[in-house]
N, C-alpha and C positions, 0 to 999 in steps of 0.2 A: 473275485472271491478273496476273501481278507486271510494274510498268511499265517503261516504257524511256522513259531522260528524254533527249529529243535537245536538246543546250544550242548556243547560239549567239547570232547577232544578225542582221537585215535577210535579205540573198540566202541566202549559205551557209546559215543555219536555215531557211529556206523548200524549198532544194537538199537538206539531208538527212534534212528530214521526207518529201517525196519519194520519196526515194529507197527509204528505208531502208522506206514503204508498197508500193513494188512488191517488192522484195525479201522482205521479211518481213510482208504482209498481217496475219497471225494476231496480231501484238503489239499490246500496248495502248500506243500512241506517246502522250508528254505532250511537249512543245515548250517550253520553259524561256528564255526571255528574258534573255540574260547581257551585261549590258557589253563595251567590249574591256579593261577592267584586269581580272584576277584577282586578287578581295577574298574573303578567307574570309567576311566577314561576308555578305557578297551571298549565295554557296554556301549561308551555313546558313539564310537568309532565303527562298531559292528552293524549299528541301528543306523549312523548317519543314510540321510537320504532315503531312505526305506517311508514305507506307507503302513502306518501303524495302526489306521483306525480300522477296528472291529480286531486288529492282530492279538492272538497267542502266543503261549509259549510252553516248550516243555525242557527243561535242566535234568541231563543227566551227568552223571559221574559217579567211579565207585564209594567204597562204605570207610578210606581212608579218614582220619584223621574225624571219628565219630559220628563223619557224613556232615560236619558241618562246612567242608569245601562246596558241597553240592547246594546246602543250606544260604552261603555269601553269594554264591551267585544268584539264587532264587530271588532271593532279596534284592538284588540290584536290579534286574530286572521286573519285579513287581512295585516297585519304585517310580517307574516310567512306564507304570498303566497298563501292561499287559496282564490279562487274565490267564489261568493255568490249571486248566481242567484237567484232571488223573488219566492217566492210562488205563484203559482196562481190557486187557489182551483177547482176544477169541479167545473159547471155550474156558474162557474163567468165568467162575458164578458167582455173582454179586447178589446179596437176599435184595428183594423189595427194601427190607428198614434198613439197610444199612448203611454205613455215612463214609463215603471218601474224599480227603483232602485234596487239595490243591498239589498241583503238581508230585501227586502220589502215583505209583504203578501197583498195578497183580497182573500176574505173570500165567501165563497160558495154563489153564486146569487149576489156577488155586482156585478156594472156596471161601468166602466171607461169609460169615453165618448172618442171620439174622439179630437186629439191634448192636451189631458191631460197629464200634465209631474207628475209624482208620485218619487219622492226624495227615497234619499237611506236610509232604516233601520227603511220605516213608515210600518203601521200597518190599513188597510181597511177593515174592519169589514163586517161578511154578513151579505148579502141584502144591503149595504150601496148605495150610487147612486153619481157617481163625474161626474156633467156636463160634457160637451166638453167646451174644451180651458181651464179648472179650473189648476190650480197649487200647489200642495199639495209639504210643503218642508219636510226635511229629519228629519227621526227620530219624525212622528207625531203619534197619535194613534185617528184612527176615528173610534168609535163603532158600532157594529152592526146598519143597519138600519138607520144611519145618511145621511141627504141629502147635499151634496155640490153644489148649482144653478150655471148655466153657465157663465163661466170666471171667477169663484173667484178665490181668492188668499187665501191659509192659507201657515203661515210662518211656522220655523222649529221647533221643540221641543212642537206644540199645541197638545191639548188633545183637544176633542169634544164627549162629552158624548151621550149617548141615550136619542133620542128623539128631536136630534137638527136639526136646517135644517137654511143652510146658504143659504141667498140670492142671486139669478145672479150675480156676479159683486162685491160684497163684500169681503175685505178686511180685514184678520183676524194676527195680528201680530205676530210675534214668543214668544213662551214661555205663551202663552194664555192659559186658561181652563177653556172651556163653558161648566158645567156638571147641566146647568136650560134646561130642556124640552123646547123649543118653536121655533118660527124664530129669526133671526138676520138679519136684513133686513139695518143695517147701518154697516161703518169698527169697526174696536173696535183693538184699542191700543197695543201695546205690552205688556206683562204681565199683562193683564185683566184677572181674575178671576172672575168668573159667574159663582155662586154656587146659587139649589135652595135653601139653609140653608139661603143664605145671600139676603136679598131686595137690597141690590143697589152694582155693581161691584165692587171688589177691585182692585186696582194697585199697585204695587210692586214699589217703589220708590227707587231711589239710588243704585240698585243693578247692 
């Protein structure tokens, strides 16, 4: 049976060797030990000697540094031909039309509604709820229990903390992170931060 290399470090690699055994029992899971920088040379040291045809893979890591540490290793890794099919935890509901990316997770009890597109290398936390028709881009990380309302849009590289709940139709820009509890019921800019430490959003200018 052709392996499936789950790569990480510490919790998160413990969280989806786990996971990815209830979900998918029948696989031959290998556990792959990776730093947090993404070195090619690491990749091909980790791979040396391994039997790669028909191999997978699933990259995890937390939602630090806008999720694009989890992002550089995805990539080095799909570099050298490994495919990387999502997770999709027991008792989450995925609709028929719905589209999940590459190396994406949902998380036990979320919901994807129907004609939701879900981007490669994001991160759907359980219980979370993504309308139908919503548009989540790649490389997002939506927490546990977070509500996404029908037809939004969130861009690529957003965080959305616990206890958020986006409006129908709301527009959420890439490189965002809303981690205040509450609705968001207007679009909100690109590199908007919504912290509850901070009373009024900050934006990222010139970057």
């Amino acid at each position: 049976m052709p392996s499936k290399f789950i790569v990480g470090t510490g919790a998160p690699l413990d969280w989806a060797m786990a996971a990815w055994r209830e979900a998918a029992p029948e696989l031959d899971l290998v556990p792959l030990s990776m730093s947090t920088t993404a070195d090619p040379a690491e990749v091909d040291a980790l791979l040396a000697g391994r039997d790669l045809s028909g191999a997978t893979a699933f990259i995890t890591a937390d939602a630090r540094y806008l999720n694009f540490a989890r992002l550089e290793r995805m990539g080095l890794f799909r570099m050298r031909g490994l495919g990387m099919p999502p997770l999709v935890c027991r008792g989450a509901i995925v609709s028929a039309g719905a589209k999940i990316g590459e190396n994406s997770y949902v998380g036990a009890g979320a919901i994807v509604g129907q004609g939701c597109k879900v981007g490669f290398n994001t991160v759907i936390g359980a219980g979370a709820r993504i309308g139908d028709g919503s548009s989540i881009g790649n490389s997002c990380w939506i927490e546990d229990g977070v509500v996404v309302g029908r037809g939004a849009g969130i861009g690529a590289h957003v965080t959305l903390g616990s206890g958020v709940l986006v409006g129908s139709g709301v527009a959420v820009g890439k490189l965002c992170v809303i981690d205040k509890p509450g609705r968001i019921d207007a679009d909100v800019a690109a590199k908007t931060f919504i912290h509850a430490s901070h009373a009024h959003p900050m934006v990222i200018v010139g970057a």
